[in-house]
C-alpha positions as a Markdown table, in Angstrom:
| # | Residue | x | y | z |
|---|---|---|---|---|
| 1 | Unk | -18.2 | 54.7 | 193.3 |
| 2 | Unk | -14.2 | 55.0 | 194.4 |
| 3 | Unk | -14.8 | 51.8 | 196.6 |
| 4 | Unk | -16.4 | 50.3 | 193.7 |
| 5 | Unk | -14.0 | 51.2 | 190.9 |
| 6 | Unk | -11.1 | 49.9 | 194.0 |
| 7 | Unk | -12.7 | 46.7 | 194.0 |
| 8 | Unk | -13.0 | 45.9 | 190.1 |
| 9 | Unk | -9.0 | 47.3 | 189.5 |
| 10 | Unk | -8.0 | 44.9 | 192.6 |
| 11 | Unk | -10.0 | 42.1 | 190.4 |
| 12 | Unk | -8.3 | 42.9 | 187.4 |
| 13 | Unk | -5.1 | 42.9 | 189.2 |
| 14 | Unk | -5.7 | 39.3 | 190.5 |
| 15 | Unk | -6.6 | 37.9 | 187.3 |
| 16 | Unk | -3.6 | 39.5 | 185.6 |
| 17 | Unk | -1.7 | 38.0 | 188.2 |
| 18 | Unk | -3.0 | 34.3 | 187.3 |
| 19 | Unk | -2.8 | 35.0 | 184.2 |
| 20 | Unk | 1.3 | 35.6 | 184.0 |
| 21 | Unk | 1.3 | 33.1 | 186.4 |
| 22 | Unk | -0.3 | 30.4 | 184.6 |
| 23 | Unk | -2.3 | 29.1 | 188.0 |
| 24 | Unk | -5.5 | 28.2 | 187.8 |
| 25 | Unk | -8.1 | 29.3 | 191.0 |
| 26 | Unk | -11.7 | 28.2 | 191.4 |
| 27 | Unk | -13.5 | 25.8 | 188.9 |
| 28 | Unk | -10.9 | 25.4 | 186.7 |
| 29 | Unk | -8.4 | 24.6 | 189.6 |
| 30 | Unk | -10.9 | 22.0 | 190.7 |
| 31 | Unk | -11.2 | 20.3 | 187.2 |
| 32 | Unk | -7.4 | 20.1 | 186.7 |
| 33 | Unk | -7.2 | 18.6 | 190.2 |
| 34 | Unk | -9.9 | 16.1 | 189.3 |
| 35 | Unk | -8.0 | 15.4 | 186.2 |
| 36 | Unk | -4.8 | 15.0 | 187.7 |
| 37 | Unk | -6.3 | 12.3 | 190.3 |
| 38 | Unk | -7.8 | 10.0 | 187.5 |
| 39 | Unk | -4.6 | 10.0 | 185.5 |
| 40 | Unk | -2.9 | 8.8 | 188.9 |
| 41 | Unk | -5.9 | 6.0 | 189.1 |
| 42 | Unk | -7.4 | 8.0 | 192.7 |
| 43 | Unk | -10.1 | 7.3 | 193.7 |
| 44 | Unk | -12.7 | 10.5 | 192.8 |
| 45 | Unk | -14.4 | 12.6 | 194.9 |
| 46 | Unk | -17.5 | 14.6 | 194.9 |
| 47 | Unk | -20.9 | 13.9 | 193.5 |
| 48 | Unk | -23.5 | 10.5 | 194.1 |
| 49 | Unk | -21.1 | 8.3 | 194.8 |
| 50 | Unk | -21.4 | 4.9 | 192.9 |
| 51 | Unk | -23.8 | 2.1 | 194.7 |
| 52 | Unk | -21.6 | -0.3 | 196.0 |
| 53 | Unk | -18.6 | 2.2 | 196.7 |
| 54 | Unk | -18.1 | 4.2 | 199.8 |
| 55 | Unk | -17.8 | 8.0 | 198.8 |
| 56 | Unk | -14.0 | 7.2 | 199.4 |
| 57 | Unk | -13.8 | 4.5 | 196.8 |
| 58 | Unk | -14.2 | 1.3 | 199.8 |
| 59 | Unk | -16.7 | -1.4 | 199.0 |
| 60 | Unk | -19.5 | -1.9 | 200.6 |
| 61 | Unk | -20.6 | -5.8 | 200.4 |
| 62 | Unk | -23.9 | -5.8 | 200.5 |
| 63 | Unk | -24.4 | -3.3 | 197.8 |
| 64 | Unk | -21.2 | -4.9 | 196.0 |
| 65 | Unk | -23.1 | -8.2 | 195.6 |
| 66 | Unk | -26.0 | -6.5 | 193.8 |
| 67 | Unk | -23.8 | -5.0 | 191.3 |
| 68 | Unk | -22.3 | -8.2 | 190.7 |
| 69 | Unk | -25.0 | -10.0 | 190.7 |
| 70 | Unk | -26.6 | -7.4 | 188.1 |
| 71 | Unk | -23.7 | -7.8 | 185.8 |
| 72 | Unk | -23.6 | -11.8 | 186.2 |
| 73 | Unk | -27.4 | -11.8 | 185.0 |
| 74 | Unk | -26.7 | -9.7 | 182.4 |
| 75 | Unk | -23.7 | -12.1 | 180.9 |
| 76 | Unk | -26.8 | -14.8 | 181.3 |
| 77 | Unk | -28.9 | -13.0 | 179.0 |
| 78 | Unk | -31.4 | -12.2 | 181.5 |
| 79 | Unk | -33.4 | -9.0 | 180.7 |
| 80 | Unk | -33.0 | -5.4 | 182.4 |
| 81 | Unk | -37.0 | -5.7 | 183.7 |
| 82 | Unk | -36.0 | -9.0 | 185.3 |
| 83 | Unk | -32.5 | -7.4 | 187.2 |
| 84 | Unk | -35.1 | -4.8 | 188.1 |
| 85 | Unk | -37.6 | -6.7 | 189.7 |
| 86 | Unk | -35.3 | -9.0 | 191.6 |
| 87 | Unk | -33.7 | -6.1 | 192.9 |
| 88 | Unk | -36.8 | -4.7 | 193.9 |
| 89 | Unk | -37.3 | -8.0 | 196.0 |
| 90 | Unk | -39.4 | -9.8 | 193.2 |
| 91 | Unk | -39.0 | -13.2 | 192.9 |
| 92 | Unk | -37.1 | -13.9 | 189.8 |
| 93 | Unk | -36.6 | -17.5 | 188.5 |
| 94 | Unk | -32.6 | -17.5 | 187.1 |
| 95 | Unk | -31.9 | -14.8 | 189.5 |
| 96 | Unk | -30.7 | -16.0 | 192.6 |
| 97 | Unk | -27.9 | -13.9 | 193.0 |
| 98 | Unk | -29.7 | -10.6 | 193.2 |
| 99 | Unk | -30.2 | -9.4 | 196.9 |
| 100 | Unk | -33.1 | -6.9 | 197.3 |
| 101 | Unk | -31.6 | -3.9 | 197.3 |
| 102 | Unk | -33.0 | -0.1 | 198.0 |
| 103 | Unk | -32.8 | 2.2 | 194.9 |
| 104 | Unk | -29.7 | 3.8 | 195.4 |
| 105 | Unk | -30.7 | 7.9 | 195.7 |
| 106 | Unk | -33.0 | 6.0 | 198.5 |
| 107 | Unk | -29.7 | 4.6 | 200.5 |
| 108 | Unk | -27.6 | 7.9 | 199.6 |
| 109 | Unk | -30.0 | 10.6 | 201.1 |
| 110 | Unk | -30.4 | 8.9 | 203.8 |
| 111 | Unk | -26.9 | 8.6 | 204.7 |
| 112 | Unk | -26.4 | 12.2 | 204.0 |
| 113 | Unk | -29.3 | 12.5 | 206.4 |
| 114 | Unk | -27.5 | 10.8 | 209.0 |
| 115 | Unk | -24.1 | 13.3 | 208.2 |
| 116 | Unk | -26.7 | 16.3 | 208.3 |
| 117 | Unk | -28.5 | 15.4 | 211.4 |
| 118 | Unk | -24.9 | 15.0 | 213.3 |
| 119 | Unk | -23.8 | 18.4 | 212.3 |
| 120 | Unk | -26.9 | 19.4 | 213.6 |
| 121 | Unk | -28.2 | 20.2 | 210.3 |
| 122 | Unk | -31.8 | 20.2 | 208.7 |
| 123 | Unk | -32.1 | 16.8 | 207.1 |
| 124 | Unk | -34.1 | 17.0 | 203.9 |
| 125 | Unk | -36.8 | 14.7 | 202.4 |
| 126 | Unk | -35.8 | 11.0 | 201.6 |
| 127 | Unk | -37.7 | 10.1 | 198.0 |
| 128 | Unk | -40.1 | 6.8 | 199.0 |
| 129 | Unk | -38.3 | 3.6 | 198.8 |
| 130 | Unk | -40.0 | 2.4 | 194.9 |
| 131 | Unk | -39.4 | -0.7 | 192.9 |
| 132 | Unk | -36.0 | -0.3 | 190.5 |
| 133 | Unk | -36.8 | 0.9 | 187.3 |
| 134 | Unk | -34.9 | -1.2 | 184.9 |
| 135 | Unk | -33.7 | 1.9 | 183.0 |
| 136 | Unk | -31.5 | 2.8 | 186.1 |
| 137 | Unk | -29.4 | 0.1 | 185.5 |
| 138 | Unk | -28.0 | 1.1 | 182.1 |
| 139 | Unk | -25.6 | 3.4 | 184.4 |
| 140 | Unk | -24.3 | 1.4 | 186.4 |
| 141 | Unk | -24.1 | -1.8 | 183.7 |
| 142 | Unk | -22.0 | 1.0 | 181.6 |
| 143 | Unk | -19.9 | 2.6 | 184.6 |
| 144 | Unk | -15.9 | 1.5 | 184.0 |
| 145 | Unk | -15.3 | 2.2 | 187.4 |
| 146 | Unk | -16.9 | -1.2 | 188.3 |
| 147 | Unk | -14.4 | -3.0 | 186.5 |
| 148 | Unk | -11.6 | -0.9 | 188.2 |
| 149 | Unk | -10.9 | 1.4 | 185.1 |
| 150 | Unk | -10.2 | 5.3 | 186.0 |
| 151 | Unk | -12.6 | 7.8 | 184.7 |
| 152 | Unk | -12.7 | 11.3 | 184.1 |
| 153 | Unk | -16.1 | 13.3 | 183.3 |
| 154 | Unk | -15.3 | 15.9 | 180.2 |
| 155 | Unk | -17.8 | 18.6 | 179.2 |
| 156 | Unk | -18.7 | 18.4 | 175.7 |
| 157 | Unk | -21.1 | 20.6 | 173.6 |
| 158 | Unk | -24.5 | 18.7 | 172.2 |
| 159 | Unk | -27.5 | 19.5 | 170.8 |
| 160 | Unk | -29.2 | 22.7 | 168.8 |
| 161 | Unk | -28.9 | 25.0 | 172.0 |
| 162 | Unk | -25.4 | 23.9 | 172.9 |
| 163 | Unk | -26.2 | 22.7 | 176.1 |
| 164 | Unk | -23.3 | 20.7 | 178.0 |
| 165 | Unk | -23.5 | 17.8 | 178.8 |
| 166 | Unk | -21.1 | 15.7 | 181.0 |
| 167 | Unk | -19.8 | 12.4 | 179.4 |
| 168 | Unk | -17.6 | 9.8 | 181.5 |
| 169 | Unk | -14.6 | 8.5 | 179.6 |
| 170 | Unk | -12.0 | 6.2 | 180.6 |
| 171 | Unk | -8.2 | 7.3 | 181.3 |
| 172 | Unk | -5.8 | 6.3 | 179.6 |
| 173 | Unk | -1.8 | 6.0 | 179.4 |
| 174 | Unk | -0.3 | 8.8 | 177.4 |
| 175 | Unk | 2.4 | 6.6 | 176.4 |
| 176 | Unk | 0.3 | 2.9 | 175.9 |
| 177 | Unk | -3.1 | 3.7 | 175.5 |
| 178 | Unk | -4.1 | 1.8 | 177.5 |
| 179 | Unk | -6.6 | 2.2 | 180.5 |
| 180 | Unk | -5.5 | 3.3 | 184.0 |
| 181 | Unk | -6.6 | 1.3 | 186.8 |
| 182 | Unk | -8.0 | 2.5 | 189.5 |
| 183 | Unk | -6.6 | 2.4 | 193.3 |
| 184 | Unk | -9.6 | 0.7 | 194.3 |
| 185 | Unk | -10.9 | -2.8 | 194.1 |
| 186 | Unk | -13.0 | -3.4 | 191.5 |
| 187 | Unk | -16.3 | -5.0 | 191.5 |
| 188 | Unk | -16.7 | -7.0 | 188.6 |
| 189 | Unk | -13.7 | -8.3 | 186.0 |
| 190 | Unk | -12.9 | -6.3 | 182.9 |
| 191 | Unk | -13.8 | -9.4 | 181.1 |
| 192 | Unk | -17.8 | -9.6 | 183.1 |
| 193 | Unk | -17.9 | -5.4 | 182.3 |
């Protein structure tokens, strides 16, 4: 009981401590820090990373040319079950420019895979490689990132049981308004996105 009631006064102490100090620790260190980095236009970190982005914000051309090609057929008026299809390797008339591609969770589990089996770690399952669904493209077709625009994911309350949901928004510049770019090269023009 004496080590116990040591332990939650030390705790108190610390918090007290960030308290007066006005530093954040933990969580709420790591979502400042993520803030801080899309208001300079860094590249983010952490979580899927975006199909045809390295996880450090590189492109990777073959993926690239997907995405492109995805937004290209959409500016044609081509439908999202089309895109779909030709991305799934079916063949498309009007959609030349689509390169079969895997479905991206596909191609990023079995990369981490590859990371987990170098460290000598237990590699877990990789889902089977299916056709594109044509609702999956709705989040890429919406991400500003493509088009080179910093974002930053804020929590926001919705719904009857207050659950929180994520929702991506792009930064902007206090003193224009207008959007940060990114550091990285962007897929697709502002004008395509």
């Amino acid at each position: 009981d004496q080590d116990r009631a040591a332990l939650v006064l030390v705790g108190r102490s610390f918090q007290l401590r960030q308290r007066v100090s006005g530093r954040n620790t933990g969580a709420a260190a790591q979502h400042q820090d993520a803030q801080q980095r899309a208001e300079q236009g860094r590249w983010y970190s952490g979580g899927v990373r975006p199909i045809g982005y390295t996880s450090t914000g590189e492109i990777i051309p073959s993926e690239a040319a997907a995405v492109l090609g995805m937004f290209r057929a959409v500016e044609r008026g081509n439908s999202m079950r089309d895109i779909a299809r030709a991305l799934s390797g079916v063949d498309q008339p009007g959609l030349p420019d689509i390169p079969t591609t895997p479905r991206h969770m596909h191609t990023v589990v079995t990369e981490r895979n590859a990371r987990r089996r170098a460290a000598g770690q237990e590699e877990k399952s990789v889902p089977d490689a299916q056709p594109w669904a044509y609702t999956s493209l709705h989040s890429i077709l919406r991400n500003p990132v493509y088009a080179g625009y910093s974002t930053y994911k804020k929590a926001k309350r919705k719904g009857v049981k207050n659950k929180s949901r994520r929702v991506t928004h792009i930064v902007r510049d206090p003193d224009t308004g207008e959007p940060v770019k990114g550091q990285w090269e962007p897929i697709v023009t502002p004008d395509l996105w």
